[in-house]
DRENPA-3360 file (N, C-alpha, C; in nm, 2 decimals, always signed):
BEGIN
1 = XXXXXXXX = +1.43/-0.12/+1.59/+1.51/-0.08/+1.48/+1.49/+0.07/+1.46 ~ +1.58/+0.13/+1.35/+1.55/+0.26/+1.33/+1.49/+0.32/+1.19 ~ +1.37/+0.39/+1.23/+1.33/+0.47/+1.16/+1.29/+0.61/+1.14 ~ +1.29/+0.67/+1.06/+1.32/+0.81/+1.03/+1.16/+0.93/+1.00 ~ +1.15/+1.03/+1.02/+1.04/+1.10/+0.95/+1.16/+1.25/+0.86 ~ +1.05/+1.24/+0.78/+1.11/+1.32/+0.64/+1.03/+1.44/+0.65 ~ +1.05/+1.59/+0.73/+0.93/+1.71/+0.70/+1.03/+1.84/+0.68 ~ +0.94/+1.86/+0.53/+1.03/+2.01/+0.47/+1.15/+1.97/+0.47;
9 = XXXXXXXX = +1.25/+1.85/+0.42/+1.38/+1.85/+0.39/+1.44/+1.86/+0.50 ~ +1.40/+1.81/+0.60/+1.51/+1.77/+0.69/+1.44/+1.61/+0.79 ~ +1.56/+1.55/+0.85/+1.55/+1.38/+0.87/+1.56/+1.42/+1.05 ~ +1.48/+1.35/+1.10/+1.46/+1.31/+1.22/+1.44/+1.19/+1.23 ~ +1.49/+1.07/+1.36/+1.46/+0.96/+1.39/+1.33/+0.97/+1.49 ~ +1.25/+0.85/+1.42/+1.10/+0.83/+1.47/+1.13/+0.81/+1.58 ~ +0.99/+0.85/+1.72/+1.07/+0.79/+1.84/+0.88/+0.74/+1.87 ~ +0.89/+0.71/+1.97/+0.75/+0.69/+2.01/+0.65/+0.81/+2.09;
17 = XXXXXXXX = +0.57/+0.76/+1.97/+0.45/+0.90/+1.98/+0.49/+1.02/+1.92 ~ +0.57/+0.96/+1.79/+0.63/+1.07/+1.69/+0.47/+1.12/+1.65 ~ +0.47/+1.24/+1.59/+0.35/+1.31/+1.54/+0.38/+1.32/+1.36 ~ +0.34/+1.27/+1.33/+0.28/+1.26/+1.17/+0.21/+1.39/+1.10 ~ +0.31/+1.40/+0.99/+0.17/+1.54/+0.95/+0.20/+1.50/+0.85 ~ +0.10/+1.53/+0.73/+0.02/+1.54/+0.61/+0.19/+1.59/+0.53 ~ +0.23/+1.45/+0.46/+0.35/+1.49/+0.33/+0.44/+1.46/+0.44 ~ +0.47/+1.38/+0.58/+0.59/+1.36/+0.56/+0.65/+1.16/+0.50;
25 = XXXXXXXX = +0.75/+1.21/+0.51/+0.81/+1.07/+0.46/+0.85/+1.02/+0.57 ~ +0.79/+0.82/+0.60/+0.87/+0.77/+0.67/+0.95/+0.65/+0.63 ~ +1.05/+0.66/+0.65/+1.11/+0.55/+0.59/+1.19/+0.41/+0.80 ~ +1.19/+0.30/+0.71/+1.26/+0.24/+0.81/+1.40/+0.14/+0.77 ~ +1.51/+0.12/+0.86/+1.63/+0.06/+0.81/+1.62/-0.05/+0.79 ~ +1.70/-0.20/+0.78/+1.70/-0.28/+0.79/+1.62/-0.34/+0.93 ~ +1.60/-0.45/+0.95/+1.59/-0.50/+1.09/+1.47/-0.39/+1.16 ~ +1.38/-0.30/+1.11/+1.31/-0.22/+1.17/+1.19/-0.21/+1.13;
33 = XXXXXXXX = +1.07/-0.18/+1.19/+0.94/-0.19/+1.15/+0.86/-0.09/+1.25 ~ +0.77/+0.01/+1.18/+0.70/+0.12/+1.29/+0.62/+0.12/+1.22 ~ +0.50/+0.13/+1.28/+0.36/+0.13/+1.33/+0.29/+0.28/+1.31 ~ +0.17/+0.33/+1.24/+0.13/+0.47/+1.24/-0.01/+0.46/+1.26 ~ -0.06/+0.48/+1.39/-0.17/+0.44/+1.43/-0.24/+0.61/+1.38 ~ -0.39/+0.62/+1.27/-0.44/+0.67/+1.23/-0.57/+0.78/+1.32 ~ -0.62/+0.87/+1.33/-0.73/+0.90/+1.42/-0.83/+0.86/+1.41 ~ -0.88/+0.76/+1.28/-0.99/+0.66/+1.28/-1.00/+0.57/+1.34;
41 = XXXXXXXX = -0.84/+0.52/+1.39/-0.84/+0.36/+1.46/-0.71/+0.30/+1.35 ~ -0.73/+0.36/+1.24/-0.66/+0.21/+1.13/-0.51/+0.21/+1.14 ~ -0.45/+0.15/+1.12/-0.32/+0.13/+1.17/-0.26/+0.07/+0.99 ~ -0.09/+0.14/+1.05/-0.03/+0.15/+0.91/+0.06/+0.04/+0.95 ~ +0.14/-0.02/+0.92/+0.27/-0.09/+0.99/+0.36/-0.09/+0.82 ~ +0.48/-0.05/+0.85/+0.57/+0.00/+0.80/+0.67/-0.12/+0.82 ~ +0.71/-0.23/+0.68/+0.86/-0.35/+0.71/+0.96/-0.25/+0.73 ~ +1.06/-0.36/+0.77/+1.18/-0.34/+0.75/+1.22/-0.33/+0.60;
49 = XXXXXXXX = +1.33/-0.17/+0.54/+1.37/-0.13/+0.46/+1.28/-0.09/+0.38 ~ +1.16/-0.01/+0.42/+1.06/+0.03/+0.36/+1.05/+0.20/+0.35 ~ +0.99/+0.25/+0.26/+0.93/+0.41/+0.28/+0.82/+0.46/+0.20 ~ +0.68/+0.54/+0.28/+0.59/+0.58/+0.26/+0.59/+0.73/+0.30 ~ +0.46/+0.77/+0.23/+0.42/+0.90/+0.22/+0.30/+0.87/+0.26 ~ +0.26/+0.97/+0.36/+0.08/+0.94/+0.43/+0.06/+1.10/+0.36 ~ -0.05/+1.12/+0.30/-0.13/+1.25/+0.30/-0.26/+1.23/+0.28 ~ -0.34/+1.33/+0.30/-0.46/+1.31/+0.28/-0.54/+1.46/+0.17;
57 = XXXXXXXX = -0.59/+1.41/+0.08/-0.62/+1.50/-0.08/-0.76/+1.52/+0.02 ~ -0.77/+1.66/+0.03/-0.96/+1.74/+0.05/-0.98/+1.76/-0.04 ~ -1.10/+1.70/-0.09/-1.22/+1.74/-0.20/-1.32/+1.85/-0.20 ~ -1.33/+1.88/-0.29/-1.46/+2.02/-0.26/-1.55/+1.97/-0.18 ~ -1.55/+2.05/-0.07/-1.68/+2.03/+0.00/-1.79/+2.05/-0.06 ~ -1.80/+2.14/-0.13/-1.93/+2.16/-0.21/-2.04/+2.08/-0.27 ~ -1.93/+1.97/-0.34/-1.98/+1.87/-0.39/-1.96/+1.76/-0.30 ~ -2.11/+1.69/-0.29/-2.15/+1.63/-0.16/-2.16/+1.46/-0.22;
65 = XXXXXXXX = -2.13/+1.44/-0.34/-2.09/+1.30/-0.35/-1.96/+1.30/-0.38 ~ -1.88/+1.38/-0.36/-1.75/+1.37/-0.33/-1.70/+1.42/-0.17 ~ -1.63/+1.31/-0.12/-1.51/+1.35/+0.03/-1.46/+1.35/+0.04 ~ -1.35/+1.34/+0.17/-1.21/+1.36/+0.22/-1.15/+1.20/+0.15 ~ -1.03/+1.21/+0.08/-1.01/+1.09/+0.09/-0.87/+1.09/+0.13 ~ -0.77/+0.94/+0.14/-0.70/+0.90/+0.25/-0.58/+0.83/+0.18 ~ -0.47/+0.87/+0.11/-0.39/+0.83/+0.07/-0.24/+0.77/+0.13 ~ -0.12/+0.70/+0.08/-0.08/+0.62/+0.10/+0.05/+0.58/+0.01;
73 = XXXXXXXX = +0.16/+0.70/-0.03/+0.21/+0.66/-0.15/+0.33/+0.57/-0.09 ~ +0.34/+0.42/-0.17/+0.44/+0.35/-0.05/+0.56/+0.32/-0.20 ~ +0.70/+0.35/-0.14/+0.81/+0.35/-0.21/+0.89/+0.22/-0.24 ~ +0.89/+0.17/-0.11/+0.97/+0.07/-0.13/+0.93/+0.00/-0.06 ~ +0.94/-0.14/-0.03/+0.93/-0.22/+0.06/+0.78/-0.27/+0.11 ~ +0.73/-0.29/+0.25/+0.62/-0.34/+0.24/+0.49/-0.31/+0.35 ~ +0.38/-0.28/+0.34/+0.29/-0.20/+0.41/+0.17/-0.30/+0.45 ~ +0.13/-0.33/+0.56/+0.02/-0.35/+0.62/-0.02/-0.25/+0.66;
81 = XXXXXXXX = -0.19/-0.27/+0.62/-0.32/-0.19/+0.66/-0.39/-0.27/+0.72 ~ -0.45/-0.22/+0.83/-0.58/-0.27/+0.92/-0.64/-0.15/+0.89 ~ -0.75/-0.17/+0.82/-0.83/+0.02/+0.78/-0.97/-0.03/+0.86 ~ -1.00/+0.09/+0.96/-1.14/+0.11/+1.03/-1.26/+0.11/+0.90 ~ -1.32/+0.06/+0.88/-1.43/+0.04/+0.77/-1.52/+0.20/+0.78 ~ -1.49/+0.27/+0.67/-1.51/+0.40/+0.66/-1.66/+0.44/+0.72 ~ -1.68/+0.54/+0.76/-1.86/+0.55/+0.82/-1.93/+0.66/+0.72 ~ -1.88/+0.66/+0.59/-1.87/+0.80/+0.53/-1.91/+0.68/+0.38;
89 = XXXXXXXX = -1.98/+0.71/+0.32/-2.01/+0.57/+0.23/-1.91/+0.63/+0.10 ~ -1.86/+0.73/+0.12/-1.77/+0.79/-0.01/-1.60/+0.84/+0.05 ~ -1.60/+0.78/+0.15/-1.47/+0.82/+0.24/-1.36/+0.74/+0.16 ~ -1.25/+0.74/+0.11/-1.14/+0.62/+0.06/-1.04/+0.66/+0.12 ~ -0.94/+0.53/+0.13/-0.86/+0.49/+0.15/-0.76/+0.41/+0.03 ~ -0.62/+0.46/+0.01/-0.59/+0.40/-0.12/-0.41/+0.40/-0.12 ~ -0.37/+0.31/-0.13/-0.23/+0.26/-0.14/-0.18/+0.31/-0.27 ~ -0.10/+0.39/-0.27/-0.05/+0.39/-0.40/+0.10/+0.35/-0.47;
97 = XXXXXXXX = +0.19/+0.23/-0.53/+0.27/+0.25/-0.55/+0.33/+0.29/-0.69 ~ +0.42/+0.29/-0.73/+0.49/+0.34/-0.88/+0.39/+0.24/-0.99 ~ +0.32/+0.15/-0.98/+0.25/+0.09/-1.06/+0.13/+0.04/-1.02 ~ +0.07/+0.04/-0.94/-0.06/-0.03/-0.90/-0.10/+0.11/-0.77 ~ -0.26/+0.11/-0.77/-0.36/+0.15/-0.69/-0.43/+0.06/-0.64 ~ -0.44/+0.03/-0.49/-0.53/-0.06/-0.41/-0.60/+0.05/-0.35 ~ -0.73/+0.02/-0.37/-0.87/+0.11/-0.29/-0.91/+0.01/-0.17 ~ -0.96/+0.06/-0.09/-1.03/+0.00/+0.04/-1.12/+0.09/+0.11;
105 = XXXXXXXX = -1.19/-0.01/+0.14/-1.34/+0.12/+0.23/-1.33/+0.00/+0.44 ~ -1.27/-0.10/+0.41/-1.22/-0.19/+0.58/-1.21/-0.25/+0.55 ~ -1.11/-0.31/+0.60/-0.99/-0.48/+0.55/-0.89/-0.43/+0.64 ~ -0.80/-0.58/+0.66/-0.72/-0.63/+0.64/-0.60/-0.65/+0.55 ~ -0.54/-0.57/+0.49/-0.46/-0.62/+0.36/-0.31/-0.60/+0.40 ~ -0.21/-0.66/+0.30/-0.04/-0.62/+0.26/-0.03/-0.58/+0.11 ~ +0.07/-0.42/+0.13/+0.07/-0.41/-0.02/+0.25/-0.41/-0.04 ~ +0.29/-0.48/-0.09/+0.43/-0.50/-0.13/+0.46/-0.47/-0.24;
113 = XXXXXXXX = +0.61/-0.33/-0.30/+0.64/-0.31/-0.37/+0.76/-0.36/-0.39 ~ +0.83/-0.41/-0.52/+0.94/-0.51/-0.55/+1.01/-0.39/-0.66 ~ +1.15/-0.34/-0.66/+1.21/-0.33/-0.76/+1.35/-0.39/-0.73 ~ +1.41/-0.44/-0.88/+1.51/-0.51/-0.91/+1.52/-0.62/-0.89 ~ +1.40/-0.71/-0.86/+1.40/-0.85/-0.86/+1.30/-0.88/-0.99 ~ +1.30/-1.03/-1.06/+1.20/-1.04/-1.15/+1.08/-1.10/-1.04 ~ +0.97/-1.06/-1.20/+0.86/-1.09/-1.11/+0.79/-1.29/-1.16 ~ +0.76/-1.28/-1.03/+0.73/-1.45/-1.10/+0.60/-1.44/-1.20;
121 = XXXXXXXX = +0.66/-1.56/-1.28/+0.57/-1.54/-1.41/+0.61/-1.47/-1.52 ~ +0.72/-1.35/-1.47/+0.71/-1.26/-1.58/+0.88/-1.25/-1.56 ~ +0.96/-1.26/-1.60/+1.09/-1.29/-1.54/+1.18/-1.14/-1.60 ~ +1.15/-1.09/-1.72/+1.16/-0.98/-1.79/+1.12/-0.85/-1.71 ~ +1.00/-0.83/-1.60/+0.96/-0.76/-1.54/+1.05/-0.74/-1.39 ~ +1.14/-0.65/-1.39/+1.19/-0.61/-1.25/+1.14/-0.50/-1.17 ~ +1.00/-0.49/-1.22/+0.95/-0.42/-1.05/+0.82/-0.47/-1.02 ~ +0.75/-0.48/-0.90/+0.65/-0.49/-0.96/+0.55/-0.50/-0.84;
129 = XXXXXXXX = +0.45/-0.50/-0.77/+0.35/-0.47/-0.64/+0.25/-0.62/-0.64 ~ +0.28/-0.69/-0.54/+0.19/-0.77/-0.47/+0.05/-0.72/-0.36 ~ -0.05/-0.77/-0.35/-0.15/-0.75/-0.28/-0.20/-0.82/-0.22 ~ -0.16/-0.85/-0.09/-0.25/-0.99/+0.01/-0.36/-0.96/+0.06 ~ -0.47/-1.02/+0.07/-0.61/-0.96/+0.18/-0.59/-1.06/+0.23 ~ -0.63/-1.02/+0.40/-0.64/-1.11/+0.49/-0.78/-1.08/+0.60 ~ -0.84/-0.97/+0.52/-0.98/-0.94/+0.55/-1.06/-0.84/+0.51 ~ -1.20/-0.86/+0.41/-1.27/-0.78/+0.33/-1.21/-0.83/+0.20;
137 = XXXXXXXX = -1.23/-0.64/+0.12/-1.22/-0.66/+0.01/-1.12/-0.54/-0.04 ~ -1.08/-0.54/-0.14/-0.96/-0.48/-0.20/-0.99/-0.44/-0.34 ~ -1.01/-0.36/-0.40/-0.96/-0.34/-0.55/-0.84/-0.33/-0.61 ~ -0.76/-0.35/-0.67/-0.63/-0.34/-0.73/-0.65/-0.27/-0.87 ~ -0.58/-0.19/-0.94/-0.55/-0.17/-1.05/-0.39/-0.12/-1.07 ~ -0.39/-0.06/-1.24/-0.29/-0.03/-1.25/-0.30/+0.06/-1.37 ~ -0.29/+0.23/-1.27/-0.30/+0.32/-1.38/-0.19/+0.34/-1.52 ~ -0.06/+0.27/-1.52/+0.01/+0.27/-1.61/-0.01/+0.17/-1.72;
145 = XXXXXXXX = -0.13/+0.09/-1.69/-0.14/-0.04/-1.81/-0.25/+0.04/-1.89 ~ -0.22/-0.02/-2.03/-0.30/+0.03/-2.09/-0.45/-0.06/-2.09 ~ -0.44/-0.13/-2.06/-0.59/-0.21/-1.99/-0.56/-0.20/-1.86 ~ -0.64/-0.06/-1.88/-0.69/-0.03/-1.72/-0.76/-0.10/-1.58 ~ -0.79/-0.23/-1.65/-0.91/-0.33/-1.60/-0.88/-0.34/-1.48 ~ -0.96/-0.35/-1.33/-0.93/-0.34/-1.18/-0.98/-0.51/-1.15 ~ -0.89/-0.56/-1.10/-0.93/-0.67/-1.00/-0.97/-0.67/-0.84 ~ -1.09/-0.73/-0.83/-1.12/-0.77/-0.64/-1.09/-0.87/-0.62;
153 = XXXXXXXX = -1.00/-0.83/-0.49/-0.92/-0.94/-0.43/-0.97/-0.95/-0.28 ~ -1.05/-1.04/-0.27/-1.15/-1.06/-0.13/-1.04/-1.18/+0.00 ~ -1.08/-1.20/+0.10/-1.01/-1.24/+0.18/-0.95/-1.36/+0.17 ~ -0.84/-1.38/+0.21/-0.78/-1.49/+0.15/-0.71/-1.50/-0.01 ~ -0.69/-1.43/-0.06/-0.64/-1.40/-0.17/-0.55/-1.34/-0.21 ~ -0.48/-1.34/-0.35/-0.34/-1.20/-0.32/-0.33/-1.20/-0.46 ~ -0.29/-1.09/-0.51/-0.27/-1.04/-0.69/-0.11/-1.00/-0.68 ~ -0.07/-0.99/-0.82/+0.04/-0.91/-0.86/+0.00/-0.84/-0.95;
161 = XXXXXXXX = +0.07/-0.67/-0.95/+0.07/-0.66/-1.07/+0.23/-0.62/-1.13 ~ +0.22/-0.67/-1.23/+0.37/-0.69/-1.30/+0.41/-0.54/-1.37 ~ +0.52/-0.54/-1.37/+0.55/-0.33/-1.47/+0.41/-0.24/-1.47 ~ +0.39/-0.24/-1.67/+0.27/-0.20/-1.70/+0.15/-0.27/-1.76 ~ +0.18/-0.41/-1.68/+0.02/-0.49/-1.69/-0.04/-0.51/-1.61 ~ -0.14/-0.54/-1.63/-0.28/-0.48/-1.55/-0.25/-0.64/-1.44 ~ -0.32/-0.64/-1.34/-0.32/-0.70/-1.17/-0.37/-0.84/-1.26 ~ -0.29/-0.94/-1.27/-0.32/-1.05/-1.26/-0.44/-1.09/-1.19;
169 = XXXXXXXX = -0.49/-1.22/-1.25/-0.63/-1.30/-1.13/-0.56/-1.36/-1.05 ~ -0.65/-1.32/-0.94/-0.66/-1.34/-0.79/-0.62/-1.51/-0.72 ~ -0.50/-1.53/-0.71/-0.52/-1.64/-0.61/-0.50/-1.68/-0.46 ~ -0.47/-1.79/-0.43/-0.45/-1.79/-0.27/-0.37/-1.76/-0.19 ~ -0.38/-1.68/-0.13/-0.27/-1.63/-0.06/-0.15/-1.70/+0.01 ~ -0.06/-1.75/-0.09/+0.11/-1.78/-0.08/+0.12/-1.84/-0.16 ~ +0.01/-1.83/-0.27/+0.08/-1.93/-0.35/+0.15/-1.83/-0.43 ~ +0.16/-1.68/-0.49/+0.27/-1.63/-0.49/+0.43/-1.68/-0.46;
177 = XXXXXXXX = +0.45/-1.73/-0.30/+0.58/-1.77/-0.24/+0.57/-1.88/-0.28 ~ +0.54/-1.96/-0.27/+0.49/-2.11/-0.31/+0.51/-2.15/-0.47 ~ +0.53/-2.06/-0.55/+0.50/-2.06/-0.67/+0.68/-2.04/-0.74 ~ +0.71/-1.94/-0.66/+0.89/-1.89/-0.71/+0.94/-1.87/-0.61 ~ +0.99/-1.98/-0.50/+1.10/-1.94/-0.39/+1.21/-1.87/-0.42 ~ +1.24/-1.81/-0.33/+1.35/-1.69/-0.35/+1.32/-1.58/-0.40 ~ +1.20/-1.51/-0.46/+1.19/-1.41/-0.57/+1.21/-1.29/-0.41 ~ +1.10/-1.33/-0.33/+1.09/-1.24/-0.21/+1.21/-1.23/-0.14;
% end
């Protein structure tokens, strides 16, 4: 399928062994899905009709319990991570969409953002971020709720979080689908 990279306001189609730099946008069309293999090892995989932002925020080096960390802002649609389990005990990695932050230090996970569909359970709520682990562990929150409260979502498990409420408790992974056919 086709997908695109976004650098300094102008659109190029991704080709293989496209080169990634820090702030661009990749988006992909219908029927298309690309892959952004990382220099750690971790691999991004990008659905169909999806678009993210890869950058990475340097911290003062100075201060030595603070490091490089590894961001992820995903727009639309839906993101698998395979993250190399950091060798840096303060290294992060972190998903970020218009309502929820998933942190990871190695996993397995999907982070799916939904707008203009309701969310199950909350039928009033049209946007809103699912989180599947399928290995390790995950934190979820949601810096727009006013109960900031963060859920871990360990393997086998998957959260929502709905608008500006905080990440639902953790259940089995599909029962999400299983629960409201058709929302997906």
């Amino acid at each position: 399928g086709v997908a695109s990279v976004e650098r300094n306001g102008q659109t190029t189609l991704a080709a293989l062994a496209t080169a990634i730099m820090e702030g661009d946008k990749i988006a992909t069309a219908e029927r298309a899905t690309v892959t952004v293999g990382l220099i750690d090892g971790s691999r991004l995989t990008l659905s169909e009709s999806s678009s993210m932002v890869i950058y990475r925020a340097k911290v003062e080096p100075a201060i030595t319990s603070l490091a490089d960390r590894f961001f992820v802002k995903l727009f639309s649609g839906t993101l698998g991570s395979v993250v190399t389990p950091a060798s840096n005990s303060s290294a992060q990695f972190e998903v970020h969409t218009p309502n929820a932050v998933v942190g990871v230090r190695g996993t397995d996970f999907k982070t799916e953002y939904i707008a203009g569909k309701p969310c199950p359970g909350f039928p009033t709520c049209l946007r809103y971020t699912d989180v599947g682990v399928y290995k390790g562990i995950v934190e979820v929150n949601n810096p727009t709720s006013a109960n900031a409260a963060a859920v871990q979502v360990t393997s086998g498990y998957e959260t929502t979080v709905p608008c500006e409420l905080p990440p639902a408790k953790p259940g089995p992974l599909g029962m999400g689908d299983l629960m409201a056919p058709g929302y997906h």
